[in-house]
N, C-alpha and C positions, 0 to 999 in steps of 0.2 A: 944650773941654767934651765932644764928639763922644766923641773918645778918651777919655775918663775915664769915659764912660757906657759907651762899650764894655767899657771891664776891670770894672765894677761888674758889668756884666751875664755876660762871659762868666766870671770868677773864682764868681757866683754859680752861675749853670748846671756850673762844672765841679765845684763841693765839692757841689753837689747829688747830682749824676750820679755822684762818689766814694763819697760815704757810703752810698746806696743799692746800687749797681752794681759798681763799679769796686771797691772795697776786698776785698769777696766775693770777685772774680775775681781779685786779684790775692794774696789769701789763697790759694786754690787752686792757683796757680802753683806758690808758693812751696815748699807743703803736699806736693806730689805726690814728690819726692823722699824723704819720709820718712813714707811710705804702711807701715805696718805695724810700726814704731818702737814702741817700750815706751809711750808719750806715748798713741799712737792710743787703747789697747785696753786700760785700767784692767784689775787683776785680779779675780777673783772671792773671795768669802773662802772660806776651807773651813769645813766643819761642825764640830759638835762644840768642845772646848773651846777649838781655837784659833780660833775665830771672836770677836771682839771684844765686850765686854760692850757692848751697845746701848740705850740709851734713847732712843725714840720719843714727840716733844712734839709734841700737837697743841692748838694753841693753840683757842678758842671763845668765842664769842659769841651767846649765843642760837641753840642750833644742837642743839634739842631733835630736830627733824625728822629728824638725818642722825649724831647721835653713836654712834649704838649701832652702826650698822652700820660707820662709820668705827672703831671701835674692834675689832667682829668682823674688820673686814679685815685693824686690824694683828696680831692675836691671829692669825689664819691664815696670817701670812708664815712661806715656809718658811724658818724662822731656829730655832734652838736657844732653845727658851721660856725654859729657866732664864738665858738670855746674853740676852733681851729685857725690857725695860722698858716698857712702855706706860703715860706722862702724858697726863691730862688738867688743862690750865689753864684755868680758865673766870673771861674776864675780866670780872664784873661782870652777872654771866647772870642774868636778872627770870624765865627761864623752866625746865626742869627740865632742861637739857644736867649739870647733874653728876650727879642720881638715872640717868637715862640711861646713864650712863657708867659708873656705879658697877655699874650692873644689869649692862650689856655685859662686865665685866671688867677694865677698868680696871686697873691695879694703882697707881696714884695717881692722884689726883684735887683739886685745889686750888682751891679756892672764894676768888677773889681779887678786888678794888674793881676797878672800872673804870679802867685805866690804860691801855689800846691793849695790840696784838698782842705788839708788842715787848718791853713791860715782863712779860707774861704768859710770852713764852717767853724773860726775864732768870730770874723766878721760877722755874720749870720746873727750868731749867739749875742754878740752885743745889739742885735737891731731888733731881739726877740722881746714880743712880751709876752709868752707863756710861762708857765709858772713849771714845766715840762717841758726840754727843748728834746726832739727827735732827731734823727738824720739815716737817712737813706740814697742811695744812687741810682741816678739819673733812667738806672735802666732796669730798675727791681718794681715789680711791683706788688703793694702789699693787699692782702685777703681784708675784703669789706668791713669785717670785725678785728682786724687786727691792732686796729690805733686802743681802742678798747681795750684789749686782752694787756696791752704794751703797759699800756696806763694806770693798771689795774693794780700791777706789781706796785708801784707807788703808795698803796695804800697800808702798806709796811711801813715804817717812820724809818726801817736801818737800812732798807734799801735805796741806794746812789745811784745805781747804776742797771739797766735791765736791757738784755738782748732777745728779737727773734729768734723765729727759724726760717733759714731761708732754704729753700724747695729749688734746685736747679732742674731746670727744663732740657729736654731733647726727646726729638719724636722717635717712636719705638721705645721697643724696652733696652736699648742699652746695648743687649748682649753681646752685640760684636764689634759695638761704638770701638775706635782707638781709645777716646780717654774714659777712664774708669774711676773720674773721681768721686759718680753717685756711692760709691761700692764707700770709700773712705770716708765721704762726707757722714752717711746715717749713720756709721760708728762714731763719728766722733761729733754727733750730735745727742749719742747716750749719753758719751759719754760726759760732755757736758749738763744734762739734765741730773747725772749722780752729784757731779761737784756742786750745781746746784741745790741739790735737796739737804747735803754736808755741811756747806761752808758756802764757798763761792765760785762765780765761774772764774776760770782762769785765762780764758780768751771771748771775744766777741766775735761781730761780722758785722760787717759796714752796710748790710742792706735794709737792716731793721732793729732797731738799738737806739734807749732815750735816757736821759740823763736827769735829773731834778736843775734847772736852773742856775742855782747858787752852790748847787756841786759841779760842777762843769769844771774841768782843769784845762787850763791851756801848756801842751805840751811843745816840743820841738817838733817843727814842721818835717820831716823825716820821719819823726816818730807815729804813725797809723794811731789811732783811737783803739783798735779792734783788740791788740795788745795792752797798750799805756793804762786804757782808762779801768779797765776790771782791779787790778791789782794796786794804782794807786786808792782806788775807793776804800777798799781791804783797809788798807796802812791810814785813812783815815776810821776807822770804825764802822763802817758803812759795807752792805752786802752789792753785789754783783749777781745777778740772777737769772734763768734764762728763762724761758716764758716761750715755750712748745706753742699753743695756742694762738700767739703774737705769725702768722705765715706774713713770707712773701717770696715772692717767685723771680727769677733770672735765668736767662739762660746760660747754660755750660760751654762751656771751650770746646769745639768740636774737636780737635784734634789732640794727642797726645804731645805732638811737639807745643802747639800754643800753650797748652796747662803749663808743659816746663818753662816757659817761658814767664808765664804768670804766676807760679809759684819762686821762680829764680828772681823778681823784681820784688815779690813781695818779701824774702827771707834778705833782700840786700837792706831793707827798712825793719828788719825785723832785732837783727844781729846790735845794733846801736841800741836798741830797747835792752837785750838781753844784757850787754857791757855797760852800758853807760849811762841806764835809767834808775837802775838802783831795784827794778825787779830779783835778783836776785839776794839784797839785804834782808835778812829775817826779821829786823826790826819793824814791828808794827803786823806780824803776821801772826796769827792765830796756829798754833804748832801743826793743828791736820793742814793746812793752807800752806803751810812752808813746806808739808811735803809733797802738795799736790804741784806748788808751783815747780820742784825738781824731780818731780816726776813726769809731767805732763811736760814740761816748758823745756828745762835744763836740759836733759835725756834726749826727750824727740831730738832737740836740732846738734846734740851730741852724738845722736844717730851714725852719720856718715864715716866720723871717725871711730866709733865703737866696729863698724861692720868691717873697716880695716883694720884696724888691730886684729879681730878676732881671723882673716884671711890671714895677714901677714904669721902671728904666731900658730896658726894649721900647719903653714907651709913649712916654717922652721921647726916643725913638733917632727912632721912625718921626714924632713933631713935628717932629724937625729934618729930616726928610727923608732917611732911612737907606732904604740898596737894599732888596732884595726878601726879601734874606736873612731881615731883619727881621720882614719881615709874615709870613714863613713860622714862625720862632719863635714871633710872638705869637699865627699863628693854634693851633696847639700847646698853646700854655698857655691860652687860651681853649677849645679843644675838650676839655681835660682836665676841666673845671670845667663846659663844658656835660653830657660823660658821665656826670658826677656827679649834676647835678640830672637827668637822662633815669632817674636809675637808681630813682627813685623811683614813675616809673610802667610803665620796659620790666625787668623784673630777665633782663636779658643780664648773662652771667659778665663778660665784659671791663666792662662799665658799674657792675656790682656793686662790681668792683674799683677803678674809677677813684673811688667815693664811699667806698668805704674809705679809700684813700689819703688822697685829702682832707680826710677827717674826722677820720682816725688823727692828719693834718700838724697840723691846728686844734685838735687836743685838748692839743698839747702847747705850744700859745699859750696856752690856756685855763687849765690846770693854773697857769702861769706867773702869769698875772693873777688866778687863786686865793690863790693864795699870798704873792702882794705886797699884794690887797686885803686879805687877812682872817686871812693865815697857814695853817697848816695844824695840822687834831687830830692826835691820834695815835692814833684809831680811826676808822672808818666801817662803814657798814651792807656787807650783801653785794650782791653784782651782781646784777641782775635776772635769773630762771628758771638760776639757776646751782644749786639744790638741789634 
């Protein structure tokens, strides 16, 4: 019994300390060799008419407050106007985000029923004539050069699929902010530049991310982009890439409870990709890509039940009377969880962090028993002080 609580516990604590830690590092290893490779540094496109005809989808929802200028900002990208498209989709809007829009310059605009993101940027894409469809949210806005840098990636023939970098906003430096998702975002924006320069990314972001036209999939309207579309590109022969230089900026969830919030909506749309998309079939995956997808993918949102196991079998280690090892572990995971509730009346950066951690682990339990109680829409509301 001893021994069998042992390997539950340390196989838990090691795929924890993998998926988090160890995989990063061991991407960088690998990475460092082919520092400056064609992979690393997508190209830029050139002006004028060989720059790609671009259609620009920005999908909406009630989003009277922030369209016009979301729409001025794509109208100022420095991109050749007659080769730009600017869509507006507005799914099911009760407020005036298409008068808005129309006013701002628009150059399309679709006034479409309430069907979710998804289905608004299916519509879109059929009314595009870029030969590049993009898409972004209503309330991101992208760096002057950024449709350039995006578009640039394209001039690969294997690439399908290419994401920003989106920059979250908050005045000050952070330090004592509740949420602390800049602290996780920049890591896992390395770490997406290694999978990039490797293989492929293995997730997006819906704020800045363009797709070749006649590669576009249309998924289940549940199903986000952000996840579905890296991965099925992959399984078609086609790369997923990220493109650091591509910025655009949004702002952050001020609060620690709104993040869980908005990480707990986003993991209930997330969990039907993971089961029931076929991301985890190897078929069609290049072998480092099948390990990054269960490294980075499987693992993360296996996270919540690995941190239990490895609690539950501590507990039962040190009833049987397990050395000292033991009580050093548990004390460990106990002080992690005490940091977290401290962090609600000290906000110390480390403490701030460790209630991140934990609430970020439990959102993606929660998603999970979202979606099993009740299923999952294929819209929702925006995040709290995000506009």
């Amino acid at each position: 019994m001893r021994t069998a609580l042992e390997i539950v516990f340390w196989l838990s604590v090691g795929l924890i300390v993998w998926t988090q830690v160890g995989y990063a590092a061991a991407l960088a290893l690998i990475a460092r060799p082919l520092a400056g490779t064609r992979t690393a540094k997508p190209a830029v496109a050139a002006g004028g008419a060989s720059s790609p005809a671009l259609s620009l989808i920005i999908a909406a929802h009630d989003e009277e407050s922030v369209i016009a200028q979301k729409v001025q900002n794509a109208l100022s990208l420095d991109y050749p106007r007659e080769r730009l498209e600017v869509i507006v989709a507005c799914d099911g809007c009760s407020d005036a985000t298409a008068v808005r829009a129309r006013e701002a310059g628009a150059d399309v605009v679709l006034e479409l029923p309430r069907g979710g993101k998804i289905r608004a940027q299916d519509a879109a894409v059929e009314r595009a004539g870029g030969e590049i469809v993009a898409f972004s949210d209503a309330n991101a806005l992208w760096r002057a050069d950024a449709a350039r840098a995006l578009t640039g990636a394209f001039s690969d023939s294997q690439v399908g699929y290419a994401c920003g970098q989106v920059q979250f906003v908050r005045p000050g430096d952070g330090g004592g902010a509740p949420n602390q998702e800049g602290v996780y975002w920049r890591y896992e924006l390395a770490v997406r530049g290694l999978e990039s320069r490797l293989s492929s990314i293995t997730a997006g972001n819906g704020a800045i991310y363009a797709t070749r036209r006649d590669s576009y999939i249309v998924v289940d309207p549940i199903m986000g982009h952000d996840l579905s579309l890296p991965f099925n590109m992959v399984k078609r022969g086609l790369r997923a890439v990220y493109v650091p230089s591509a910025l655009a900026s949004e702002k952050m969830v001020p609060s620690i409870g709104g993040e869980f919030a908005r990480k707990r909506r986003m993991m209930s749309h997330t969990w039907p990709i993971l089961l029931r998309s076929g991301i985890l079939s190897v078929r069609g995956y290049p072998p480092g890509y099948a390990v990054m997808i269960f490294s980075h993918r499987l693992l993360r949102y296996c996270t919540p039940a690995l941190h239990v196991l490895a609690l539950l079998a501590n507990v039962w280690l040190l009833a049987l009377g397990a050395g000292p090892l033991y009580v050093v572990t548990f004390d460990l995971q106990i002080a992690l969880l005490l940091a977290a509730a401290l962090a609600g009346t000290l906000r110390l950066r480390p403490l701030l962090i460790a209630r991140y951690y934990v609430l970020s682990t439990a959102s993606v339990a929660a998603g999970l028993w979202d979606w099993l109680r009740h299923g999952t829409a294929a819209w929702w509301d925006v995040a709290e002080g995000t506009r």
